[in-house]
Biopython code that builds the backbone (N, CA, C, O; Angstrom):
import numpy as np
from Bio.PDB.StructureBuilder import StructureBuilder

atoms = [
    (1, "UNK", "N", (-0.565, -63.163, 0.191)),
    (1, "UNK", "CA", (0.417, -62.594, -0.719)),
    (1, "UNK", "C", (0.909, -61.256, -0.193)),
    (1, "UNK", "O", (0.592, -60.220, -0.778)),
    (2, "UNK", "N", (1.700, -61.243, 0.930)),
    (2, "UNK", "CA", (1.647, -60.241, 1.811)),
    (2, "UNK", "C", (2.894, -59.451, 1.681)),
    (2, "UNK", "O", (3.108, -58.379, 2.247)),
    (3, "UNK", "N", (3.838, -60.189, 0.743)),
    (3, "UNK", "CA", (5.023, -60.547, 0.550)),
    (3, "UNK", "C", (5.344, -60.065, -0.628)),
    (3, "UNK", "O", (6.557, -60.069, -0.840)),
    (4, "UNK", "N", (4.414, -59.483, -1.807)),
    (4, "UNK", "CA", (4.372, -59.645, -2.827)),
    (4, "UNK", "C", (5.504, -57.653, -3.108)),
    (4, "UNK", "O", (5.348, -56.644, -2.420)),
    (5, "UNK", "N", (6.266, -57.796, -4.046)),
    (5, "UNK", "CA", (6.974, -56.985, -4.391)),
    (5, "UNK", "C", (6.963, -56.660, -5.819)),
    (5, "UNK", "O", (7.487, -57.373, -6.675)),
    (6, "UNK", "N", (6.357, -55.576, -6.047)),
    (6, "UNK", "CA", (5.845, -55.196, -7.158)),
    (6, "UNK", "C", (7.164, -54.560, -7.858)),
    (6, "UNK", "O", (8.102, -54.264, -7.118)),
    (7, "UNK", "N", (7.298, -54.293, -9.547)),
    (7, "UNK", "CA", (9.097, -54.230, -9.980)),
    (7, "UNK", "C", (8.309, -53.338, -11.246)),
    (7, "UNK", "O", (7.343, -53.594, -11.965)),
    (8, "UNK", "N", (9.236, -52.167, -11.127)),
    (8, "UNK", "CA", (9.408, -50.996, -13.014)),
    (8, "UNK", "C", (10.728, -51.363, -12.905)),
    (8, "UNK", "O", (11.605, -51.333, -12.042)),
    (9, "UNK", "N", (10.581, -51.772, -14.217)),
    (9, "UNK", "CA", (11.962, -52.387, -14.280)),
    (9, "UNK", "C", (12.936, -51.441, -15.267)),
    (9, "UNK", "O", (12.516, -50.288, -15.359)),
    (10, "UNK", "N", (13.907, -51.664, -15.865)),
    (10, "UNK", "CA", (14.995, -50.797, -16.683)),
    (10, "UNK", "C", (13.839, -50.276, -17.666)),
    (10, "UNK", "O", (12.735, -50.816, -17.593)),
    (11, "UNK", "N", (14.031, -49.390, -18.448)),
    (11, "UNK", "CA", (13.016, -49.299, -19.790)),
    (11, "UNK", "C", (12.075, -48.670, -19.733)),
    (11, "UNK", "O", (11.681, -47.918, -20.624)),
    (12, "UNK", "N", (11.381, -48.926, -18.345)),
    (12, "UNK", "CA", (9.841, -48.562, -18.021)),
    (12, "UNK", "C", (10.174, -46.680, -17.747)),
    (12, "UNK", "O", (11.071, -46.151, -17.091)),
    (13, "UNK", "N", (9.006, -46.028, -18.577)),
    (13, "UNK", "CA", (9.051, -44.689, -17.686)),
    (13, "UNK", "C", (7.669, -44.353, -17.397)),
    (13, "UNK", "O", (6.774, -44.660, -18.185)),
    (14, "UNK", "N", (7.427, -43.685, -16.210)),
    (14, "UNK", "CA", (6.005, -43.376, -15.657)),
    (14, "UNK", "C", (6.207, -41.950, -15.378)),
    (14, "UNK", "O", (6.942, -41.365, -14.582)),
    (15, "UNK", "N", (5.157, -41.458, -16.452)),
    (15, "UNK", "CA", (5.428, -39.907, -15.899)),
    (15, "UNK", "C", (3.700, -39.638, -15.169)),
    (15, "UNK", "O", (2.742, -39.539, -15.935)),
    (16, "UNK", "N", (3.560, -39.569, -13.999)),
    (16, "UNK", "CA", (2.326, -39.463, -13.076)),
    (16, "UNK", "C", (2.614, -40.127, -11.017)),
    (16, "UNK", "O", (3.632, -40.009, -10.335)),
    (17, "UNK", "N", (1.644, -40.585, -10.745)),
    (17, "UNK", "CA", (1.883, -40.814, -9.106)),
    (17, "UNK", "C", (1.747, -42.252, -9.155)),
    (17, "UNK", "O", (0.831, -42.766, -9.798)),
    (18, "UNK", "N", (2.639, -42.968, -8.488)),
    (18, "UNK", "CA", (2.195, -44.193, -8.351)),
    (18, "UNK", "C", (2.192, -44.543, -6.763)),
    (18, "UNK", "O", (2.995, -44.120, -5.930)),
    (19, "UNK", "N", (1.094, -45.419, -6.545)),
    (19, "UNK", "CA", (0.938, -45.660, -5.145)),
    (19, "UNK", "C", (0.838, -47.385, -4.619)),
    (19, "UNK", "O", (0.346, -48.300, -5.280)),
    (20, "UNK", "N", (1.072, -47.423, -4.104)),
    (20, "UNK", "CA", (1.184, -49.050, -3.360)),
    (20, "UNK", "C", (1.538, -49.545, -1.748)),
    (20, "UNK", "O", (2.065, -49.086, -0.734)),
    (21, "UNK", "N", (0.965, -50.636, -2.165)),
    (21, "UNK", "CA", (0.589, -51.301, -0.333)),
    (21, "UNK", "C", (1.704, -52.188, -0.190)),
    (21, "UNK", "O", (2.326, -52.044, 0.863)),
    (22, "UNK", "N", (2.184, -53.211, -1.108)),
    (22, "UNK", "CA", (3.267, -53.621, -0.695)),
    (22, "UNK", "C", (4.704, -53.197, -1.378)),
    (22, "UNK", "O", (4.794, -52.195, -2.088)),
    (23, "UNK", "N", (5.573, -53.869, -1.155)),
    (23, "UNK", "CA", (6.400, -53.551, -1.496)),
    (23, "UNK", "C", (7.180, -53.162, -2.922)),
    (23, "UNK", "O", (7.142, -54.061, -3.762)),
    (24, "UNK", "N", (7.798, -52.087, -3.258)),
    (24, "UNK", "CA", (8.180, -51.967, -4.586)),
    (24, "UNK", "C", (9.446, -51.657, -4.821)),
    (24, "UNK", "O", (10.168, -51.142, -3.967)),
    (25, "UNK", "N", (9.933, -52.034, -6.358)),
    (25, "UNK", "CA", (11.258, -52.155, -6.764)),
    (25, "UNK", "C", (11.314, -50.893, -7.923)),
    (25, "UNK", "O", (10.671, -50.992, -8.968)),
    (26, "UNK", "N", (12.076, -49.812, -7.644)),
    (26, "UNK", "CA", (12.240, -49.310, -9.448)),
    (26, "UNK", "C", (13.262, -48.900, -9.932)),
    (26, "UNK", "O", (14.218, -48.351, -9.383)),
    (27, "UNK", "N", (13.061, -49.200, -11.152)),
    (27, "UNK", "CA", (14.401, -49.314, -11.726)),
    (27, "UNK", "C", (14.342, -48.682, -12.948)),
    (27, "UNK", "O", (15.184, -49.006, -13.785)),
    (28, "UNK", "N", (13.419, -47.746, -13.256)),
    (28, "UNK", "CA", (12.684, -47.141, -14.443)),
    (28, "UNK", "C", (13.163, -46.143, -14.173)),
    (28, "UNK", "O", (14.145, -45.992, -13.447)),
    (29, "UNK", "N", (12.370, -45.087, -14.864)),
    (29, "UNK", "CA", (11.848, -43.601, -14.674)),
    (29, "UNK", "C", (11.201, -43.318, -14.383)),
    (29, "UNK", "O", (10.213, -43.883, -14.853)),
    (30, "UNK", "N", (10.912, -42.313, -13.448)),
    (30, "UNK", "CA", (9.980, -41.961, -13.005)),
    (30, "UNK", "C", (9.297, -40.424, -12.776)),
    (30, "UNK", "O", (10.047, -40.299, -11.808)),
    (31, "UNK", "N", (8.646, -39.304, -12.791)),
    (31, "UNK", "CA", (8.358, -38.309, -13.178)),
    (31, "UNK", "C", (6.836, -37.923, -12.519)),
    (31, "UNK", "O", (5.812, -37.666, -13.152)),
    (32, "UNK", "N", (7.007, -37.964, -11.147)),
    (32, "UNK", "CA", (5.693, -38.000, -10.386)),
    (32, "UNK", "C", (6.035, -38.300, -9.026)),
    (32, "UNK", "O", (7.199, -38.571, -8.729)),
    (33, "UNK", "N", (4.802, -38.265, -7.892)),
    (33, "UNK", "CA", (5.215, -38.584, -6.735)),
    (33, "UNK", "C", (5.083, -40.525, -6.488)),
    (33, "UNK", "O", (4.342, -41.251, -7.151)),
    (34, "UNK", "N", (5.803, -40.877, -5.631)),
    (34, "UNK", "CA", (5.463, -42.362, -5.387)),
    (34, "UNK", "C", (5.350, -42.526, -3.719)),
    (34, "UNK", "O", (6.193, -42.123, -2.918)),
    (35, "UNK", "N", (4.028, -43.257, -3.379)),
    (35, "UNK", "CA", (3.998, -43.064, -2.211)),
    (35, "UNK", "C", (3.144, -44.532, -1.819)),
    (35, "UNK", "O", (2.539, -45.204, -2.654)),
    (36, "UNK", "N", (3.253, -44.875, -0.264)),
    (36, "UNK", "CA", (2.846, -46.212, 0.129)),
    (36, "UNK", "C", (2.585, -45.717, 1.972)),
    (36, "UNK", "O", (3.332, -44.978, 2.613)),
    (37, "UNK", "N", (1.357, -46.368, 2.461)),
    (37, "UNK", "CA", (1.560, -45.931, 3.725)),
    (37, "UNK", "C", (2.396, -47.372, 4.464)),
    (37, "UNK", "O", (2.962, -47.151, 5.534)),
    (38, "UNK", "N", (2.452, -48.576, 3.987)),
    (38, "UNK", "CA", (3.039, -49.535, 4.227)),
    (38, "UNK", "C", (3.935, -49.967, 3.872)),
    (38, "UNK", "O", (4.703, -50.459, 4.699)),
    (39, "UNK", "N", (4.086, -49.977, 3.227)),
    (39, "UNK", "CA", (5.155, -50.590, 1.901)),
    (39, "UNK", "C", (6.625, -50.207, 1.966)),
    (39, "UNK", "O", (6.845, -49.013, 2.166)),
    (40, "UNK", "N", (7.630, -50.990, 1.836)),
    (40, "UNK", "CA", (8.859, -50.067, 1.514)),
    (40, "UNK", "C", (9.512, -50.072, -0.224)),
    (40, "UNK", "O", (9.520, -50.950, -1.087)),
    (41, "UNK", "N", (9.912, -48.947, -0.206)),
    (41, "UNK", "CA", (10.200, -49.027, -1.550)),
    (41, "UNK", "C", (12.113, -48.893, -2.044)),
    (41, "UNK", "O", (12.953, -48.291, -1.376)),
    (42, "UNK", "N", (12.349, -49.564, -3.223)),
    (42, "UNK", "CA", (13.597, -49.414, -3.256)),
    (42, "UNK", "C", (14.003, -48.736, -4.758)),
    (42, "UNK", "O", (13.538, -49.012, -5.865)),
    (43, "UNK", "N", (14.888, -47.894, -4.441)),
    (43, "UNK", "CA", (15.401, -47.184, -5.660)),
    (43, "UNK", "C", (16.759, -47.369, -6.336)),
    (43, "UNK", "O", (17.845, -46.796, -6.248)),
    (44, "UNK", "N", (16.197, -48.557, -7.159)),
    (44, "UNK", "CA", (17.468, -49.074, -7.826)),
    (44, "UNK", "C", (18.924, -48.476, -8.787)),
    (44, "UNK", "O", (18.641, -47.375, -9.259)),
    (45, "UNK", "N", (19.676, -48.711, -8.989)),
    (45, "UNK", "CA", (21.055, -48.359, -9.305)),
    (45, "UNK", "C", (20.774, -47.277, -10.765)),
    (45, "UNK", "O", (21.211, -46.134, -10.900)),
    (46, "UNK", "N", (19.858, -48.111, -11.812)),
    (46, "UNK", "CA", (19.478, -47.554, -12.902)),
    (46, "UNK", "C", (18.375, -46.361, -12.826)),
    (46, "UNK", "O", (18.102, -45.417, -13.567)),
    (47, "UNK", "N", (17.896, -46.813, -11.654)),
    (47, "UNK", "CA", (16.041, -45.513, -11.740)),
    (47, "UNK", "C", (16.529, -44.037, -11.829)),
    (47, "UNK", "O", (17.691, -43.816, -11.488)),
    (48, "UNK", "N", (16.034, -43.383, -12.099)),
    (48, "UNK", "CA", (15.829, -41.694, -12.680)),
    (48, "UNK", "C", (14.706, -41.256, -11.657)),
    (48, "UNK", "O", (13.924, -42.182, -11.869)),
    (49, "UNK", "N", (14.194, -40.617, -10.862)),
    (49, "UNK", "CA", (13.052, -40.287, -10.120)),
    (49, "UNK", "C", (12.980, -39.068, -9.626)),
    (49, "UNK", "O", (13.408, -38.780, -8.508)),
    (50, "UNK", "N", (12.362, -38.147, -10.522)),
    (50, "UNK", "CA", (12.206, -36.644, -10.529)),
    (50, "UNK", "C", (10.637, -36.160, -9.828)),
    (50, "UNK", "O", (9.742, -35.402, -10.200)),
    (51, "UNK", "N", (10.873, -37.106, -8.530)),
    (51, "UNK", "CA", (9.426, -36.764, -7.843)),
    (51, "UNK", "C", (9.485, -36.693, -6.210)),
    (51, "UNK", "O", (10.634, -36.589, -5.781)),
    (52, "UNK", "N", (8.428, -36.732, -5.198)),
    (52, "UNK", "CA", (9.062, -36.864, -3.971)),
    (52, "UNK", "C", (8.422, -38.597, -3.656)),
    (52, "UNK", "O", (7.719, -39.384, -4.289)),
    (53, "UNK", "N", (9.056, -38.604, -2.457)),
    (53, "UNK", "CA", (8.521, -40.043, -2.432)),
    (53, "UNK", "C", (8.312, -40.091, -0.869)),
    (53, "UNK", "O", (9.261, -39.719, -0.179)),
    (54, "UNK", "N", (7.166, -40.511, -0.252)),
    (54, "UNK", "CA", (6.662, -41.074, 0.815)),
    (54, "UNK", "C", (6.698, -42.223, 1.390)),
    (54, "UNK", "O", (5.497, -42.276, 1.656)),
    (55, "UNK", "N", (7.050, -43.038, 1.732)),
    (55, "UNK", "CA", (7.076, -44.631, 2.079)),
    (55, "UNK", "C", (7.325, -44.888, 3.761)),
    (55, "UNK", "O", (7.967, -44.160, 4.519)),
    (56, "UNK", "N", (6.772, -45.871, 4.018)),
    (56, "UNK", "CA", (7.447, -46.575, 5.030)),
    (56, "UNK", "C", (9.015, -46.774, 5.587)),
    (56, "UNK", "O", (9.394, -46.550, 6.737)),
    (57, "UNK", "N", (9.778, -47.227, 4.528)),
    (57, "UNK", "CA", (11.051, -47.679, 4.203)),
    (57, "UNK", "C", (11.435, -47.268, 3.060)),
    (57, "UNK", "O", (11.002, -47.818, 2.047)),
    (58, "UNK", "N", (12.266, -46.285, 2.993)),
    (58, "UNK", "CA", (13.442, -45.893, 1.562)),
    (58, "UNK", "C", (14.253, -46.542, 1.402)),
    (58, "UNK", "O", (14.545, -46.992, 2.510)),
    (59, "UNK", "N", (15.170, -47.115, 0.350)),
    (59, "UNK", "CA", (16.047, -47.337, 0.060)),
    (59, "UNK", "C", (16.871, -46.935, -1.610)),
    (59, "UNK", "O", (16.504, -47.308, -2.724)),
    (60, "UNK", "N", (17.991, -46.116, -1.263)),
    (60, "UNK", "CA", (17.958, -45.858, -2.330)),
    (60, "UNK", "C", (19.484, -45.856, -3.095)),
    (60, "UNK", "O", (20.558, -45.390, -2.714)),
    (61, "UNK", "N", (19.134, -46.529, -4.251)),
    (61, "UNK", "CA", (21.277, -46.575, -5.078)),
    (61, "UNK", "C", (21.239, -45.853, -6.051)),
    (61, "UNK", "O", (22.257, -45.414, -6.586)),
    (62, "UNK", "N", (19.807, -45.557, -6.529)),
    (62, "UNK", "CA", (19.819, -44.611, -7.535)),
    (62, "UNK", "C", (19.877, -42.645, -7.378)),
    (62, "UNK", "O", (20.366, -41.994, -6.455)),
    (63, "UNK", "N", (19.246, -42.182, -8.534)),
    (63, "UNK", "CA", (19.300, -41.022, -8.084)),
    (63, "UNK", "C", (17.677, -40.491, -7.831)),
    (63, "UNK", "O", (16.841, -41.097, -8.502)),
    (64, "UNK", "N", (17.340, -39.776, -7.229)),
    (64, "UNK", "CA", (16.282, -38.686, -6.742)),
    (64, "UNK", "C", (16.294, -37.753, -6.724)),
    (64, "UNK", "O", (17.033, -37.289, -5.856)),
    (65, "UNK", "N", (15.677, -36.922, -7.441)),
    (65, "UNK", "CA", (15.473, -35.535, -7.556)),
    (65, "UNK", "C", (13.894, -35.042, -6.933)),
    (65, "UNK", "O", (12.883, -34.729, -7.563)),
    (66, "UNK", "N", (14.111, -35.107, -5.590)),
    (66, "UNK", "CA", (13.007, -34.162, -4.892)),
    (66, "UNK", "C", (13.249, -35.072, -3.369)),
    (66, "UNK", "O", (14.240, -35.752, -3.103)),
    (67, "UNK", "N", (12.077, -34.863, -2.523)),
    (67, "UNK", "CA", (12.057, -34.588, -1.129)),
    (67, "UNK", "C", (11.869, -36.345, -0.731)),
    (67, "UNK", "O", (11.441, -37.094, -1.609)),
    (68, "UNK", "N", (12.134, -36.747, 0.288)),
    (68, "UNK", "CA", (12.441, -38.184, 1.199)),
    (68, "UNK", "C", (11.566, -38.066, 2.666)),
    (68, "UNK", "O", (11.769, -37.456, 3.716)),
    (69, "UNK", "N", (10.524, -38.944, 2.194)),
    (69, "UNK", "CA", (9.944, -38.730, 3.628)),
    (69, "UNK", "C", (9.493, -40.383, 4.354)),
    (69, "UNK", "O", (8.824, -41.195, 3.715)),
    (70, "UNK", "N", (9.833, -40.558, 5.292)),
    (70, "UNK", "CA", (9.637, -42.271, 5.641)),
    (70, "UNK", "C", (10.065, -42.315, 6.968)),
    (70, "UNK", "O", (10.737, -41.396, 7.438)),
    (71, "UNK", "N", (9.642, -43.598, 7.819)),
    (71, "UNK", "CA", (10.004, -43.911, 9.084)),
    (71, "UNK", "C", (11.403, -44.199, 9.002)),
    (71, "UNK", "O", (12.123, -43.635, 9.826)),
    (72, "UNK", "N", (12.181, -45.347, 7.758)),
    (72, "UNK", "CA", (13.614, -45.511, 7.592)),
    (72, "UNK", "C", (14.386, -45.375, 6.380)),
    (72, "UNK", "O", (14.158, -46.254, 5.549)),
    (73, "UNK", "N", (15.064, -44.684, 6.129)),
    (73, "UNK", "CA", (15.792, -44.321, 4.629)),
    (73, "UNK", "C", (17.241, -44.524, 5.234)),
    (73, "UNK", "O", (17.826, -44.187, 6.263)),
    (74, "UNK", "N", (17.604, -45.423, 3.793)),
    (74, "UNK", "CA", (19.034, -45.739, 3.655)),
    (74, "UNK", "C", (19.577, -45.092, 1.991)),
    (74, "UNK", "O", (18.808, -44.816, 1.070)),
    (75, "UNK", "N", (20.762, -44.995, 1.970)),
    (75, "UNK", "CA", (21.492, -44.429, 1.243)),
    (75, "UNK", "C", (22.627, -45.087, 0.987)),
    (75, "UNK", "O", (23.568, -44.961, 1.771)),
    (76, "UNK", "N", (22.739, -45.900, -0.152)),
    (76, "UNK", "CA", (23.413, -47.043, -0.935)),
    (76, "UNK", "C", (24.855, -46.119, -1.259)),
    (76, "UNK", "O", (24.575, -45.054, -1.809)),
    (77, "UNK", "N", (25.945, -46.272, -1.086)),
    (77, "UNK", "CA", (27.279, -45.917, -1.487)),
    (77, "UNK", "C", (27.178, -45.103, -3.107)),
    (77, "UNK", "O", (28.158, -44.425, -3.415)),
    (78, "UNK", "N", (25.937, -45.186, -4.168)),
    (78, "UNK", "CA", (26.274, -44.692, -5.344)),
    (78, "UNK", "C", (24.664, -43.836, -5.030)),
    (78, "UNK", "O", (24.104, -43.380, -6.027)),
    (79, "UNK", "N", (24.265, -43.729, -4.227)),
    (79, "UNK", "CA", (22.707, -43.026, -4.112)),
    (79, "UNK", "C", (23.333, -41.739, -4.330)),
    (79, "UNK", "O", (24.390, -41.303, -3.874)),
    (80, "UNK", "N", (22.130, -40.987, -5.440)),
    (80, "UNK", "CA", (22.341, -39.348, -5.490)),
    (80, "UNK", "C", (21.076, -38.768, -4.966)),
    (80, "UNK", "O", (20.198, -38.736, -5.829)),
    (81, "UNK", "N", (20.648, -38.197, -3.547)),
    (81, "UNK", "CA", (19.582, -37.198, -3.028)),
    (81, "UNK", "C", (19.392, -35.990, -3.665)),
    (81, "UNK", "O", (20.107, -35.375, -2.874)),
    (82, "UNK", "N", (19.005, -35.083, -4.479)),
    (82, "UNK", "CA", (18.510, -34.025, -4.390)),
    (82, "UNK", "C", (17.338, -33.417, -3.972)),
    (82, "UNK", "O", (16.385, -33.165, -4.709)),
    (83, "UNK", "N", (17.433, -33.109, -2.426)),
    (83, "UNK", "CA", (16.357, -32.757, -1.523)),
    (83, "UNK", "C", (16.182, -33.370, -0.275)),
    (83, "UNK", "O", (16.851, -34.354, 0.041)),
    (84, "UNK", "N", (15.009, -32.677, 0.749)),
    (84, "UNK", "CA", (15.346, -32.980, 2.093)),
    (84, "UNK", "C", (15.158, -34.038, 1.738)),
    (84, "UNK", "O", (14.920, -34.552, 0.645)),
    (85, "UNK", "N", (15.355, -34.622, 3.431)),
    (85, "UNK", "CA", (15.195, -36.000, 4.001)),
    (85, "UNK", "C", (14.423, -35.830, 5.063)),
    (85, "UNK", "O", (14.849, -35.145, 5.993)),
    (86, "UNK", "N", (13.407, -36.298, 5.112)),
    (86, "UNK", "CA", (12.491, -36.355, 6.696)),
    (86, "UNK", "C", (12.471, -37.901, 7.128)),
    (86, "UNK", "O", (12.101, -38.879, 6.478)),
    (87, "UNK", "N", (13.032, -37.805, 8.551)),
    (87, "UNK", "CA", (12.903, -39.654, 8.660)),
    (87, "UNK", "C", (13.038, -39.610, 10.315)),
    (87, "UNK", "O", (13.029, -38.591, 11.006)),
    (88, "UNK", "N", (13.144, -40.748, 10.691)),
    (88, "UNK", "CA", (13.146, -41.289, 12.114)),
    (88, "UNK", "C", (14.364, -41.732, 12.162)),
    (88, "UNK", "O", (15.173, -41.297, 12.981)),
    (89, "UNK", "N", (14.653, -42.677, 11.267)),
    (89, "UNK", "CA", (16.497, -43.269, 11.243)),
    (89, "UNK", "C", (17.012, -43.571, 9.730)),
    (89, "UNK", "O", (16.656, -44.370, 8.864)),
    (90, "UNK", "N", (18.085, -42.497, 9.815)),
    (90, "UNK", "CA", (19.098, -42.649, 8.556)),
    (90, "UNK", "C", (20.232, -43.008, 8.703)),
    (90, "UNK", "O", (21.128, -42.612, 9.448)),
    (91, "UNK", "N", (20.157, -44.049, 7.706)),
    (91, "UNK", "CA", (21.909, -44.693, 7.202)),
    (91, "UNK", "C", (22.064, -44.367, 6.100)),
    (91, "UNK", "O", (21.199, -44.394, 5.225)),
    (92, "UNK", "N", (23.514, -43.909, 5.950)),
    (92, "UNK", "CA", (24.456, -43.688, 4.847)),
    (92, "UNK", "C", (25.451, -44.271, 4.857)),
    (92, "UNK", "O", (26.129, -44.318, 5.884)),
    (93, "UNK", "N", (25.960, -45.105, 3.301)),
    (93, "UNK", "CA", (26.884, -45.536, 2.992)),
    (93, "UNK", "C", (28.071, -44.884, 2.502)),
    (93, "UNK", "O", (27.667, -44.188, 1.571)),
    (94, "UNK", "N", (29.114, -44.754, 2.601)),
    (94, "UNK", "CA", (30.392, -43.919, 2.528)),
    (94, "UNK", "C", (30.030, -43.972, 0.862)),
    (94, "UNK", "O", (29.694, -45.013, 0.298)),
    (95, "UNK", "N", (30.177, -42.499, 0.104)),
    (95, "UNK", "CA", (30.111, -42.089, -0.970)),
    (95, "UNK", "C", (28.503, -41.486, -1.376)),
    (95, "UNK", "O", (28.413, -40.713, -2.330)),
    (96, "UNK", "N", (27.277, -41.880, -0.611)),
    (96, "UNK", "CA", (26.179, -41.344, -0.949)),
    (96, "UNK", "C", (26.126, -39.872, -1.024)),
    (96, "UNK", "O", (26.775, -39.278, -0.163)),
    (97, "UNK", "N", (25.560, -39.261, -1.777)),
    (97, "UNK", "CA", (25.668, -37.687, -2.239)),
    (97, "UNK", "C", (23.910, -37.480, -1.748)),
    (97, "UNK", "O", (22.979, -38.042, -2.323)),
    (98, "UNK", "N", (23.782, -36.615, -0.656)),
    (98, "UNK", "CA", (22.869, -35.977, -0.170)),
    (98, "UNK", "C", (22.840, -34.139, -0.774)),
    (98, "UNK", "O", (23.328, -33.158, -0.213)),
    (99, "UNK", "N", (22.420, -34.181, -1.499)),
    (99, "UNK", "CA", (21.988, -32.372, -1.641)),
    (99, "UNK", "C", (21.147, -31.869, -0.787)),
    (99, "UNK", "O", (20.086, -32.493, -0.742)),
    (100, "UNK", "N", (21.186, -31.415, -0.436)),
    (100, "UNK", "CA", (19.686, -30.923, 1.079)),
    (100, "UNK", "C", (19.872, -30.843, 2.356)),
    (100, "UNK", "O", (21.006, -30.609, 2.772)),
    (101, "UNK", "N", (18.806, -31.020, 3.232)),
    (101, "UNK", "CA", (18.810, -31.006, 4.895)),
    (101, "UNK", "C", (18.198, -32.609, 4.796)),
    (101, "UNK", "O", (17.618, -33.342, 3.995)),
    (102, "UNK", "N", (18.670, -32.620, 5.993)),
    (102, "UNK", "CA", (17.900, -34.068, 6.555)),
    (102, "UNK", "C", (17.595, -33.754, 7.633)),
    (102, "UNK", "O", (18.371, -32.977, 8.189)),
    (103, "UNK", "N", (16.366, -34.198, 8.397)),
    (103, "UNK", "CA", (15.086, -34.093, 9.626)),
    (103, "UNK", "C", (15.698, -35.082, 10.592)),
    (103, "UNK", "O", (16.869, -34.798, 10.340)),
    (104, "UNK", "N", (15.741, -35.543, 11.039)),
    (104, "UNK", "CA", (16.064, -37.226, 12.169)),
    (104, "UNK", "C", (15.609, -37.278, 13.374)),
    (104, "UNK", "O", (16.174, -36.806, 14.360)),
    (105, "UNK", "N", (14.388, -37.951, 13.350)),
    (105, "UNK", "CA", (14.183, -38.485, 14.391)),
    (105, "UNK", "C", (12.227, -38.286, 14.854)),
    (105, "UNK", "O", (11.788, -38.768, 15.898)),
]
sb = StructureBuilder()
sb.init_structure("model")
sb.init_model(0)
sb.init_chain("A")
sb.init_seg("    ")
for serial, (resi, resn, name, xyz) in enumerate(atoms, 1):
    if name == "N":
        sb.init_residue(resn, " ", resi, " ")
    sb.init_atom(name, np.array(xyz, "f"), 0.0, 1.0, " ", f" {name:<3s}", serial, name[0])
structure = sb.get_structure()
């Protein structure tokens, strides 16, 4: 189950750290750090996430309020960043709103 993609869906709010091995979806709130040394995580259109986040793989359409740290982060055309970006390789989609510095490479 290696495959398995764990989901906070609309509704859900987590105010604390959440951590995970495979992959995750959110689409909640969130109010804490979220972090995975494997895993990639995605930050859906609806999520709220007032924390920093660590992962493998970012992806993000929603908004973030704090710091981006991962081997690959992407940035969805309606993604809002507030805060750095530390990464190896970033894509941005025409309209993503980065507040901050970004690291590369």
């Amino acid at each position: 189950m290696s495959n398995t993609t764990n989901v906070l869906a609309s509704g859900i709010e987590i105010i604390g750290s959440i951590s995970f091995q495979n992959d995750m979806l959110i689409d909640g709130r969130v109010e804490g750090e979220i972090s995975s040394e494997t895993g990639k995580v995605t930050i859906g259109e609806a999520a709220d996430i007032k924390g920093n986040i660590c992962a493998s793989e970012v992806h993000v359409y929603g908004c973030v309020d704090g710091n981006v740290n991962s081997t690959r982060c992407h940035l969805n055309e309606r993604a809002s960043v507030k805060g750095d970006i530390t990464t190896n390789v970033l894509s941005m989609v025409e309209g993503a709103k980065l507040s901050g510095r970004a690291q590369i490479g």
